[in-house]
Jmol script that loads the backbone (N, CA, C; Angstrom):
load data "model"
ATOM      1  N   UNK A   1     -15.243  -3.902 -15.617  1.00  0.00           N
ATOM      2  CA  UNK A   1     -15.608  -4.788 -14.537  1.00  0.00           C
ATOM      3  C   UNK A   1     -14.670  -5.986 -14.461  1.00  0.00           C
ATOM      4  N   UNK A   2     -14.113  -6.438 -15.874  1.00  0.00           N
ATOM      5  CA  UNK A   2     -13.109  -7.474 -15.836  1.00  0.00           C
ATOM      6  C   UNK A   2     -11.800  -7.152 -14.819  1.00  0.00           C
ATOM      7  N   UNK A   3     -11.620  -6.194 -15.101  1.00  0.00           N
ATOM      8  CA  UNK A   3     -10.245  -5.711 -13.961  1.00  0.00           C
ATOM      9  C   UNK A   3     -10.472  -5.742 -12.546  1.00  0.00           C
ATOM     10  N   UNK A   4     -11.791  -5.135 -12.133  1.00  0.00           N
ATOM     11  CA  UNK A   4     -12.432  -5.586 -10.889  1.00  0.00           C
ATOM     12  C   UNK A   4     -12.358  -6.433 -10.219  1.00  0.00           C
ATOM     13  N   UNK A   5     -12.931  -7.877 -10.940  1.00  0.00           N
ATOM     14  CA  UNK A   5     -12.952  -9.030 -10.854  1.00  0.00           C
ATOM     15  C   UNK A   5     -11.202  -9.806 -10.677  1.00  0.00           C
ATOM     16  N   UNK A   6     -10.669  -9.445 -10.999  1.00  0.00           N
ATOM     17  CA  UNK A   6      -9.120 -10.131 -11.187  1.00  0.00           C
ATOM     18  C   UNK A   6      -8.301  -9.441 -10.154  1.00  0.00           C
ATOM     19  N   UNK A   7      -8.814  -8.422  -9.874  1.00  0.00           N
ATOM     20  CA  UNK A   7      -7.916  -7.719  -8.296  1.00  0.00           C
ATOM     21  C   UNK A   7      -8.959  -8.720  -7.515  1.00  0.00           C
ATOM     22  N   UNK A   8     -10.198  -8.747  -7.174  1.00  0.00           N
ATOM     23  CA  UNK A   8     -10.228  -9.435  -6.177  1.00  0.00           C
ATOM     24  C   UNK A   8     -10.238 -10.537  -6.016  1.00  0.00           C
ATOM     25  N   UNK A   9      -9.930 -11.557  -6.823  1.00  0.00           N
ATOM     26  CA  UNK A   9      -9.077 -12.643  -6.975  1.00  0.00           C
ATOM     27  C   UNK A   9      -7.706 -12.665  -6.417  1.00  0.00           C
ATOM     28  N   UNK A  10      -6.646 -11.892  -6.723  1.00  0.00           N
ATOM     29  CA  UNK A  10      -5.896 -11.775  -6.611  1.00  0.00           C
ATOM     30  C   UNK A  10      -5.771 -11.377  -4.984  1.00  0.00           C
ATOM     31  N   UNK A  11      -6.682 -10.605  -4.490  1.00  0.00           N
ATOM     32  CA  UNK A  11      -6.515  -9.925  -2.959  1.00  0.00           C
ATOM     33  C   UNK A  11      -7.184 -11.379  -2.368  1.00  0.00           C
ATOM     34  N   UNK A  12      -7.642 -11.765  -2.893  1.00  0.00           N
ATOM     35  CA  UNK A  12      -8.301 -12.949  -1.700  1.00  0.00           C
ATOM     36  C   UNK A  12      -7.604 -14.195  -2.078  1.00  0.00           C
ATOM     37  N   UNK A  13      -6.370 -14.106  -2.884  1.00  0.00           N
ATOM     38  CA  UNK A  13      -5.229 -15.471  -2.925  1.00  0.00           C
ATOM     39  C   UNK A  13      -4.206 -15.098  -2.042  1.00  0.00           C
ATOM     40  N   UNK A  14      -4.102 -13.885  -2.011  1.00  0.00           N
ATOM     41  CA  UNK A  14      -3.137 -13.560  -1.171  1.00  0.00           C
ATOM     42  C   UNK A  14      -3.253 -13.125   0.164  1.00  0.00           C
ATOM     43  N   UNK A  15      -4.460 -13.271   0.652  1.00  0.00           N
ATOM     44  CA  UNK A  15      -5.222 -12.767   1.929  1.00  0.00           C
ATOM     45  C   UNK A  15      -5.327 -11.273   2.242  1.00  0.00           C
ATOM     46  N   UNK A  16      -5.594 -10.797   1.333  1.00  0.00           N
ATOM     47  CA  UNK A  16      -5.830  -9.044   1.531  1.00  0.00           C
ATOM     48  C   UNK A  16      -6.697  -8.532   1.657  1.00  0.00           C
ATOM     49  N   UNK A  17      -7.433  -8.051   2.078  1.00  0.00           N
ATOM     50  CA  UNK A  17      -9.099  -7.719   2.106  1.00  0.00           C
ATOM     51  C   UNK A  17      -9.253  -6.156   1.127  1.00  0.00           C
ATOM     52  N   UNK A  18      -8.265  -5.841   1.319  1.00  0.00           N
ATOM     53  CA  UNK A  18      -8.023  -4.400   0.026  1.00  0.00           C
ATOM     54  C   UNK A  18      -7.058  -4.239  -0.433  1.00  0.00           C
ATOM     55  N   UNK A  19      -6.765  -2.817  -1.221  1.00  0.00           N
ATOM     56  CA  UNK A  19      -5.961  -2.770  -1.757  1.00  0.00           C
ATOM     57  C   UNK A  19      -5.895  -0.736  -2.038  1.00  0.00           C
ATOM     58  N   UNK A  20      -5.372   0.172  -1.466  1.00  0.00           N
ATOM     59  CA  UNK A  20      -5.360   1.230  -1.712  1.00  0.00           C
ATOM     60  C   UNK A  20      -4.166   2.027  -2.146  1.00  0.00           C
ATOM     61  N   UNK A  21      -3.799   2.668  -3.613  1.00  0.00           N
ATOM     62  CA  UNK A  21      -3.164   3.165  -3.828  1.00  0.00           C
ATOM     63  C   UNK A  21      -2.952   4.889  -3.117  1.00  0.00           C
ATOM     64  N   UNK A  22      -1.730   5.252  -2.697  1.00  0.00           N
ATOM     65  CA  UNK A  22      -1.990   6.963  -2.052  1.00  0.00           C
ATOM     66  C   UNK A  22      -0.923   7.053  -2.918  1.00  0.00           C
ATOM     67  N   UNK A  23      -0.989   8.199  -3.101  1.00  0.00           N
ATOM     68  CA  UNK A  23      -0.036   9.845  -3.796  1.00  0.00           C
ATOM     69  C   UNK A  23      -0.426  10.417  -3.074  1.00  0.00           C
ATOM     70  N   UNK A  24       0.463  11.169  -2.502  1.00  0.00           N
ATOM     71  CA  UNK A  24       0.278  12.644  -1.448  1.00  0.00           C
ATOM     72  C   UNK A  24       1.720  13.330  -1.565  1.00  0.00           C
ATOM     73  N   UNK A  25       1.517  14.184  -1.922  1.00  0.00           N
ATOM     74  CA  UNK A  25       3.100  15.089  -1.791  1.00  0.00           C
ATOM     75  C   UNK A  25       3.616  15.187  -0.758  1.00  0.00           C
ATOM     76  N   UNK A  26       2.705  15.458   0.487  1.00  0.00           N
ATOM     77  CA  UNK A  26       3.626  15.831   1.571  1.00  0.00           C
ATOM     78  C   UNK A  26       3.942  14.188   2.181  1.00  0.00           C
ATOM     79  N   UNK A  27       3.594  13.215   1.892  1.00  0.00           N
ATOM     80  CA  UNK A  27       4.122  12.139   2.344  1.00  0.00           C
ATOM     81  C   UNK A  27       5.301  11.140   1.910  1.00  0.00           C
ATOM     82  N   UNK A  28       4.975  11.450   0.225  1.00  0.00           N
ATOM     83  CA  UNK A  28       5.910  10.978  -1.120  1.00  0.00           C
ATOM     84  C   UNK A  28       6.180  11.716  -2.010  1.00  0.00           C
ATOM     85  N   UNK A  29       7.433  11.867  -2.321  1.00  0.00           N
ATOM     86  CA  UNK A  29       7.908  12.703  -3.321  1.00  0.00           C
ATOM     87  C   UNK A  29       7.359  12.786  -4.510  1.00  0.00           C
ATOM     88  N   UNK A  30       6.091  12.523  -5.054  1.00  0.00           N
ATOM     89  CA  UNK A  30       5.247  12.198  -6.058  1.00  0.00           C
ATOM     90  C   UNK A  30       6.581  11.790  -7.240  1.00  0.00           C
ATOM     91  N   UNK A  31       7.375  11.064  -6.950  1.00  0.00           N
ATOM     92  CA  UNK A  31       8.424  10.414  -8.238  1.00  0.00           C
ATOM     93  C   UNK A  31       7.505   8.955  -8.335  1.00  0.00           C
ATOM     94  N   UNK A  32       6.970   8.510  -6.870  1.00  0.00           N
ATOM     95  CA  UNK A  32       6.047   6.794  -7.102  1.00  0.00           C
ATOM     96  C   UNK A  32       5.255   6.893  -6.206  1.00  0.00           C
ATOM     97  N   UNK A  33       4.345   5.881  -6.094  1.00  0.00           N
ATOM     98  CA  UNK A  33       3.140   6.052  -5.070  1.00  0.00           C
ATOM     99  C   UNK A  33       3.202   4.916  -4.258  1.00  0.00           C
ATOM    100  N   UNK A  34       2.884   5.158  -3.181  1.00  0.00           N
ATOM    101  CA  UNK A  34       2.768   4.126  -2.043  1.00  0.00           C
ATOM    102  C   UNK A  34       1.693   3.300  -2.475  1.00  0.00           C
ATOM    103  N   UNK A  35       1.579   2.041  -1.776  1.00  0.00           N
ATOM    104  CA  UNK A  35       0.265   1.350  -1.533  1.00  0.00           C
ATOM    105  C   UNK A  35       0.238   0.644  -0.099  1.00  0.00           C
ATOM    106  N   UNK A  36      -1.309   0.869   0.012  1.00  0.00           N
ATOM    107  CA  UNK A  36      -1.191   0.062   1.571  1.00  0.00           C
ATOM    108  C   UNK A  36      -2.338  -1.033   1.339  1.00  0.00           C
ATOM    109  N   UNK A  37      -2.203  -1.961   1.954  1.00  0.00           N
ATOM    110  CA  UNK A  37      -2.668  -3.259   2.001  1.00  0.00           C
ATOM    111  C   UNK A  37      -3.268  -3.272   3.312  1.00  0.00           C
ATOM    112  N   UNK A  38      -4.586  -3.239   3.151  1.00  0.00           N
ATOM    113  CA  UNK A  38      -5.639  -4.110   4.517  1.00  0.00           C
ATOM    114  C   UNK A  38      -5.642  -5.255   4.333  1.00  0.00           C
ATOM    115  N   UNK A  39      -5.189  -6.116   5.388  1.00  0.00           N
ATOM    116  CA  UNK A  39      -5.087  -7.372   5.556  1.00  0.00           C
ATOM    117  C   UNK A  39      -6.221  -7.642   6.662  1.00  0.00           C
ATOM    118  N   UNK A  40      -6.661  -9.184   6.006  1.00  0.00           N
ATOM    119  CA  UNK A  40      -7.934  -9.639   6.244  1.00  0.00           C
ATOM    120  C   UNK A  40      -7.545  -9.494   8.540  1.00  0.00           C
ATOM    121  N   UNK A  41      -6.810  -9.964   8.891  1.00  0.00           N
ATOM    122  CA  UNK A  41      -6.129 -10.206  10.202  1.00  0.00           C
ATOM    123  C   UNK A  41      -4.886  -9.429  10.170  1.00  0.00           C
ATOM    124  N   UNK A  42      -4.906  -8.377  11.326  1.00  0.00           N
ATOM    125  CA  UNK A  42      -3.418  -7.272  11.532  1.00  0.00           C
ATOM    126  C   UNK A  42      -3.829  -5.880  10.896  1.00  0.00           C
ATOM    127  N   UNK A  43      -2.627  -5.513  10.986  1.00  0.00           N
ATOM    128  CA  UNK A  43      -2.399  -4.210  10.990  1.00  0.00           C
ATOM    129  C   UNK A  43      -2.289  -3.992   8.918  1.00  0.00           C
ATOM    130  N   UNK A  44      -2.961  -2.530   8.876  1.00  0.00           N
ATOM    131  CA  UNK A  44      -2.427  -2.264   7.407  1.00  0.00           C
ATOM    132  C   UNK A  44      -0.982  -2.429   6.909  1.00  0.00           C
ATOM    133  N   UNK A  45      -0.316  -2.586   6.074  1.00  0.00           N
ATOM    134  CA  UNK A  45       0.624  -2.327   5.296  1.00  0.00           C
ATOM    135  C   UNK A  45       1.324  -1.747   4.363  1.00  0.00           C
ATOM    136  N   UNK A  46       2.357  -0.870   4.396  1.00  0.00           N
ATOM    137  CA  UNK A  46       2.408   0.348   3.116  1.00  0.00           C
ATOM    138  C   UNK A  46       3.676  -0.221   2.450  1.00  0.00           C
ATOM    139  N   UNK A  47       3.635  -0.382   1.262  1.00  0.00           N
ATOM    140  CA  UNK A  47       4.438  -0.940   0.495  1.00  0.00           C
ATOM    141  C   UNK A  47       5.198   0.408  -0.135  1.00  0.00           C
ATOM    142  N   UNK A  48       6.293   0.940  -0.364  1.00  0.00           N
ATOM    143  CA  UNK A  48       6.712   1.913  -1.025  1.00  0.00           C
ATOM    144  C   UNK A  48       7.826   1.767  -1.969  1.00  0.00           C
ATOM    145  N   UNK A  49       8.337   2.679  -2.919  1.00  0.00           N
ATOM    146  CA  UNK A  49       9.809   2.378  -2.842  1.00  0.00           C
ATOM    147  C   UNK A  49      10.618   2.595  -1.748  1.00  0.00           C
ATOM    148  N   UNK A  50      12.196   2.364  -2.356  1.00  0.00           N
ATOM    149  CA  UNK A  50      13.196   2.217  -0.996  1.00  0.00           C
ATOM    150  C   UNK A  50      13.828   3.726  -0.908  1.00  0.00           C
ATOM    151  N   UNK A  51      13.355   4.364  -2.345  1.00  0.00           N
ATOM    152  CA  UNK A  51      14.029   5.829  -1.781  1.00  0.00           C
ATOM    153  C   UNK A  51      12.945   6.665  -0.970  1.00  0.00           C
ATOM    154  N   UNK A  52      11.876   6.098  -0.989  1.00  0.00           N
ATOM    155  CA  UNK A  52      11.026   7.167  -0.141  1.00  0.00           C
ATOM    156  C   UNK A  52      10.502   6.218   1.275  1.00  0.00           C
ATOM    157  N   UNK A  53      11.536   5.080   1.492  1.00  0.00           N
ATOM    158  CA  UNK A  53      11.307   4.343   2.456  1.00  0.00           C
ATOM    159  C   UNK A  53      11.472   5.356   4.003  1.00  0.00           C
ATOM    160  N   UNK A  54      12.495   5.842   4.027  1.00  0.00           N
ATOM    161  CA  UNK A  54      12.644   6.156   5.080  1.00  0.00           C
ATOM    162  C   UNK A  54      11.813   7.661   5.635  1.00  0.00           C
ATOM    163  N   UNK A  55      11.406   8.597   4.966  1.00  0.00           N
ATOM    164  CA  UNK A  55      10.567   9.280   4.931  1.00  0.00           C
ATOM    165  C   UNK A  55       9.508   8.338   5.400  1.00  0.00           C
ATOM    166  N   UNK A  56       8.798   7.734   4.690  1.00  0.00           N
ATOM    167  CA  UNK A  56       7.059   7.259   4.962  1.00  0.00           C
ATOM    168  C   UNK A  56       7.659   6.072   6.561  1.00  0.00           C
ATOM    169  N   UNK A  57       8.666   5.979   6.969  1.00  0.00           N
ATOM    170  CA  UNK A  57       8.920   5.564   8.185  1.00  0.00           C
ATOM    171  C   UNK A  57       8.725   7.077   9.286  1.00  0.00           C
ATOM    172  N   UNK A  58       8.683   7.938   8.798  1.00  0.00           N
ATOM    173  CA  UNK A  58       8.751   9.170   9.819  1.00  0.00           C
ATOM    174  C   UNK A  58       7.782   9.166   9.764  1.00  0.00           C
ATOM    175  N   UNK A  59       6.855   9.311   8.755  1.00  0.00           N
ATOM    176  CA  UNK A  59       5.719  10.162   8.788  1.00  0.00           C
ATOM    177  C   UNK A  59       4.212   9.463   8.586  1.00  0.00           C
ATOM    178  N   UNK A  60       4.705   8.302   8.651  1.00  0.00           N
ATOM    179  CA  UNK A  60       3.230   7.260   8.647  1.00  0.00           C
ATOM    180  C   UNK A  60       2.708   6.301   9.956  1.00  0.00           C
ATOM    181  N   UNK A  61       2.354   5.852  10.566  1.00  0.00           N
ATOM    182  CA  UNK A  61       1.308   5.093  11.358  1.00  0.00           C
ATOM    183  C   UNK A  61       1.714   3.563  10.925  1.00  0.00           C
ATOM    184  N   UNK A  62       1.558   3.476   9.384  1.00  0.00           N
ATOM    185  CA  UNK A  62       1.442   2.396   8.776  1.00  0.00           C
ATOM    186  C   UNK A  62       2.559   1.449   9.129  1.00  0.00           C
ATOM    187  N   UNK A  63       3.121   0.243   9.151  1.00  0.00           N
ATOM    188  CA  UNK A  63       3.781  -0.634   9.001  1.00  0.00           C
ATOM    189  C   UNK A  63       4.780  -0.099   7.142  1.00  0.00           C
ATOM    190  N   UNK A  64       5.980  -0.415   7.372  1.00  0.00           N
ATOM    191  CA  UNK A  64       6.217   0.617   6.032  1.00  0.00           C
ATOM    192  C   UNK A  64       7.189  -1.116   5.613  1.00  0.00           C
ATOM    193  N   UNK A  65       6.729  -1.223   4.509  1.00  0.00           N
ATOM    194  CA  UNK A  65       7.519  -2.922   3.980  1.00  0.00           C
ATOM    195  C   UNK A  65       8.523  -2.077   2.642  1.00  0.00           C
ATOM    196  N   UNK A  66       9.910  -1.516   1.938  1.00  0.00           N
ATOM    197  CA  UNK A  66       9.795  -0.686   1.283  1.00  0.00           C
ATOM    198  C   UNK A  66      10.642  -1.926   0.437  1.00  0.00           C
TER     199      UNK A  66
END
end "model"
wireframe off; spacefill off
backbone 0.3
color backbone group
């Protein structure tokens, strides 16, 4: 529960309202995993690396920050 507690600290210093890790093969080369960020105001956010940046630019919806 301690870890719990310290992400959402952390999401509500930084104005995030979540925090979701994805792995999906057909989206990421399962070498790292994306994360996307619900922000309290706007659009989600997918944080990735930069080698699977341009892929998750084809194939996502999301805003892609890599």
């Amino acid at each position: 529960m301690e870890r719990i507690g310290w992400l959402e600290r952390e999401l509500e210093e930084r104005g995030w309202a979540s925090c979701l890790v994805l792995k999906h093969q057909r989206y990421f080369s399962g070498t790292s995993a994306g994360t996307a960020f619900l922000l309290k105001e706007g659009d989600p956010l997918l944080f990735c690396s930069e080698m699977e940046a341009e892929r998750a630019m084809r194939e996502t919806r999301l805003p892609v920050l890599p």
